[in-house]
Each structure stands twice: as C-alpha cells, then as structure tokens.
N, C-alpha and C positions, 0 to 999 in steps of 0.2 A: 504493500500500500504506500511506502515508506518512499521507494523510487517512481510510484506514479504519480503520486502529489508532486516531486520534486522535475517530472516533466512536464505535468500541465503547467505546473507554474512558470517553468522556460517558457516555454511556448506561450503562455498570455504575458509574459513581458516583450517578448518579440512581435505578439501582434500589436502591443500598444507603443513597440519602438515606430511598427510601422504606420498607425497614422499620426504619432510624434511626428514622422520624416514627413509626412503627407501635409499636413495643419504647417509647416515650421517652411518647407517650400511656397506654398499658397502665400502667407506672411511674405515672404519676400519679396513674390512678385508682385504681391499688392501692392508694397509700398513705392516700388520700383513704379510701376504709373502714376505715382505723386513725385517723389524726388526728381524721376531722371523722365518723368515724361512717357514710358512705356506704358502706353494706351493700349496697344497689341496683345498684352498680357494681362488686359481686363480681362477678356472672353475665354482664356483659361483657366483664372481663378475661379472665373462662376461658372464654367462649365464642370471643372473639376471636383465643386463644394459637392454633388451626390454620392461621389468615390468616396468621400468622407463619411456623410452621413452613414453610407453603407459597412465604412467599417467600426464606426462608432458602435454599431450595431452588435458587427462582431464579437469586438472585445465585450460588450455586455452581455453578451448569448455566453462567452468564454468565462465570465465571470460565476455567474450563475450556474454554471456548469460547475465549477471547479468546488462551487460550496454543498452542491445536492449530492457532489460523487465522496468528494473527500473530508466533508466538515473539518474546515482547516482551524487551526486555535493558535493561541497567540501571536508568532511576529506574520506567520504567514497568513492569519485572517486579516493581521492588518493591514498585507500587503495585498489582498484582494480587493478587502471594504477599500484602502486608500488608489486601486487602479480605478473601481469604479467613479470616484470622484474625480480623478485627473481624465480619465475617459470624458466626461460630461462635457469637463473643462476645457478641451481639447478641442470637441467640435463646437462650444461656443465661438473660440478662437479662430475656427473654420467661418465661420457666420462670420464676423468681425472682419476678417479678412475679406471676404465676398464684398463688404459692405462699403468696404475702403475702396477696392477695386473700381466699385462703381463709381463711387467721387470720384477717380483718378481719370476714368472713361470721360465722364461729364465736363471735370475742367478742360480736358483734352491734352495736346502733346505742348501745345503750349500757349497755358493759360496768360491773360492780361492782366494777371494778380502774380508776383513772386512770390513761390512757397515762403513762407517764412523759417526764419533758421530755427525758430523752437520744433517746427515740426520735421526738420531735419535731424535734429537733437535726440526729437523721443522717441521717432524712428529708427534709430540706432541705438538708443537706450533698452527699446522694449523688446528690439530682435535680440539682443543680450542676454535680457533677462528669458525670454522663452527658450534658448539654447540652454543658458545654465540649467533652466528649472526641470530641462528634461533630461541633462545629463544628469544631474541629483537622483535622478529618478533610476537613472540607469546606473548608477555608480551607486547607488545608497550615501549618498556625500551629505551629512546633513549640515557643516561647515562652509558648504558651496550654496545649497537651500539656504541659509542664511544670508549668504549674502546677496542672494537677490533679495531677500527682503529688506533690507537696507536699499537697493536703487527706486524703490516705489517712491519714495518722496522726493527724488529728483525729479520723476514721470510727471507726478502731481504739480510739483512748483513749475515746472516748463508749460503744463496743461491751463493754468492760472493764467502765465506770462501770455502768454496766447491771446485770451481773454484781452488784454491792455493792448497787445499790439493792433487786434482787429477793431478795439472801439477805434482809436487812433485813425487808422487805416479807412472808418468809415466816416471819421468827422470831416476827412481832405477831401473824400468824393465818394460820393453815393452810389457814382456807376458799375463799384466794384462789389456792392453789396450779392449777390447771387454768390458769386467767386468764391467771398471771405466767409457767407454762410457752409457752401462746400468743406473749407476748409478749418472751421472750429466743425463740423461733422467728426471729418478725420481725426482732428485731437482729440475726440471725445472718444472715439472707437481706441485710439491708440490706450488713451488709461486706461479702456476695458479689458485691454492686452495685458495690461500692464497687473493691474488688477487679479486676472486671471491667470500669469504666470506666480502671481504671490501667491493665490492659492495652492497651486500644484507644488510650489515650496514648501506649504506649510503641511499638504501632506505629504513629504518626503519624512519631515520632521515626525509626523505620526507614526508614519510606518516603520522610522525605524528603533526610536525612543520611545514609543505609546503617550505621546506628550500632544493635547491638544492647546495649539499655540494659536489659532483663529480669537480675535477681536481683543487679544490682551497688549497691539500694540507691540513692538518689535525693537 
C-alpha cells in the first residue's frame, strides 16, 4: 500500500507541475501583449485557457482519487488537501491571464497611452513570485515560500502608485481615458497574480510544517 500511495502521489505532483508549466506560460505571454506589444499572442492565451480548465480538472479527479484509494494522514494529507488548493489557485491565475490578454489585444500593438513603468515593475515582480511559489511547491522550500510572501507589498505599493499616475495622466487629457481604464484593469488582474501566488506560498508553508499562516500577516 506503502509504495502505491508513494506513486500516486508522484504522479499528482507531476500532473500539477504540468498545469504549473501551462498557467506560468499563458502568464507570460499575456503580459508580453502589454509590455512588448505582442497582440499575436492574445489568441493563444485565450485559446489555450480550456487546456487548462481541462487539467484543473484533472488534478482534482487525481486528488480525490488519491484520498478514496489511500486515506493518506499527516504530511501526505496535507500535501493532497494543500495540491487541491494551489490547483484552484492555478486556474484562477489561468483566468487572470486570459483576462490581461484581452486588454493587451484591445490596447493593441501600439497603444497612444505609454505602458507605465509601474506596470512594467509588477509584471516582473509577479512573474517572480509565480515561479518561486511553484518551485516551493516543487522543492518543498518553505524558506523560498517565504519569501515570496515578503514581494506582495511591493505588488501592492506599485498597484496604488498606478492609481496617482493615471489620475495625473487623466487630468492632462481626457482623450486617453479608455486607454488608462485598460490599463489600471491590468494592474488590478496583476495583484490578483500576485495575491494568488501568496497563497500557493502559504500552502507550501502548510504542507510542509502543518502551520496555517493565511491572514496573520507575514
């Protein structure tokens, strides 16, 4: 029993590496239509997002599986309960992504609004923290978890600064208004990144201390 628990559980880390790699692709090229103008690779993100949903799926059919065959108990239950909550977290990130895409489609390849540098900033802030938070996951690093939860309040304070640059931005001229709404969108989807890379930090932290670290503040 001892060696079948110990391959299903291979096998659902490897299926939730693979829409990690799916969700963490998507992210890139979404932002890629906002920074560099890559509107081309609208229509893959949002073509792509059902490949997701489909293996969201997966890993939850796999999860559920893994608790009716094996009733796993301690670190490895909570390395199940903690895949199904990074699982969720994963394809909301797939959403998020699609969602950015679209704004990037709409401003087009090259918008009459310059991106602004904060959203240049949290765009590379927040592709960091999703790489970290899913190698955490995969490494059991909960020292590296950690420290993505320390870059959230960078994400936040550039998400704010945003806020002033586009009042600014709308008091000089109005005709940019459409633009600069596109674009606090974007920032707003990005803390949602940002947000939900915190979480899958924080259950790295669970999974591997049994320590639930959610709303105590970091």
């Amino acid at each position: 029993m001892a060696t079948h628990l110990l391959r299903d559980l291979e096998r659902l880390k490897k299926q939730l590496l693979i829409l990690g790699s799916m969700v963490e692709e998507a992210t890139q090229k979404a932002l890629l239509t906002i920074t560099d103008g890559r509107t081309e690779l609208a229509a893959e993100v949002i073509a792509g997002d059902r490949e997701v949903d489909d293996q969201e799926i997966l890993v939850e059919d796999e999860c559920l599986k893994l608790l009716a065959l094996h009733q796993p108990v301690a670190q490895d239950l909570r390395f199940v309960l903690a895949v199904l909550k990074v699982n969720n977290d994963l394809e909301r990130v797939g959403d998020l992504a699609q969602n950015i895409a679209e704004r990037g489609r709409d401003l087009g390849p090259d918008p009459g609004t310059a991106v602004p540098e904060e959203i240049h900033a949290m765009a590379e802030r927040v592709r960091k923290m999703l790489r970290d938070s899913l190698d955490a996951v995969v490494k059991s690093d909960t020292d590296l978890a950690r420290r993505v939860l320390g870059d959230e309040d960078e994400v936040d304070r550039l998400h704010k600064r945003l806020f002033d640059v586009v009042k600014d931005a709308l008091r000089s001229d109005l005709e940019q208004v459409d633009e600069l709404i596109q674009l606090l969108s974007v920032s707003r989807y990005l803390e949602r990144i940002g947000d939900l890379a915190t979480n899958i930090a924080e259950d790295v932290v669970f999974m591997v201390e049994g320590e639930v670290i959610r709303h105590r503040g970091h």
